[in-house]
N, C-alpha and C positions, 0 to 999 in steps of 0.2 A: 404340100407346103413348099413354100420359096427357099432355098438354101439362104444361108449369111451372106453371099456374095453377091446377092443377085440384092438383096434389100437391101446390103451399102449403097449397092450402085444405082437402085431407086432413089433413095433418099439422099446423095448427092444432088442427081439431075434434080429432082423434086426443089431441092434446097437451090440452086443456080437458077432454076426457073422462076421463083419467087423471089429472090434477092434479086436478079436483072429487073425483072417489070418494075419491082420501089426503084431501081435505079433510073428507069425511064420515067417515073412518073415522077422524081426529082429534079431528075437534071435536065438540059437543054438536048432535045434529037441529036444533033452536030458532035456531044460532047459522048452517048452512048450508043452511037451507030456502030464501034467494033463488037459488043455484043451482042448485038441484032443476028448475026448468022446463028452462032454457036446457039443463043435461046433457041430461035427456030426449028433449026436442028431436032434437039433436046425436047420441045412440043410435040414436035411430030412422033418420034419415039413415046416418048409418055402415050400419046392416044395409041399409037401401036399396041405398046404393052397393056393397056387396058384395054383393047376389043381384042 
């Protein structure tokens, strides 16, 4: 089993990775291009952590 540390910090990224994309699919590309890295980032890790 996952220690408490390890599921906050799932369930943060999890949470940012889901609030960016409504943000992209809201607003103008131009307007949320600074969290474009930090998502990407944070995708990558998630599939890490699950394979």
């Amino acid at each position: 089993m996952a220690d408490p540390t390890e599921v906050i910090s799932l369930l943060v990224v999890t949470e940012y990775v889901v609030l960016s994309a409504v943000v992209l699919l809201l607003v103008p590309l131009e307007a949320a291009a600074p969290i474009l890295p930090l998502c990407l980032v944070f995708l990558v890790t998630l599939h890490l952590y699950r394979s």
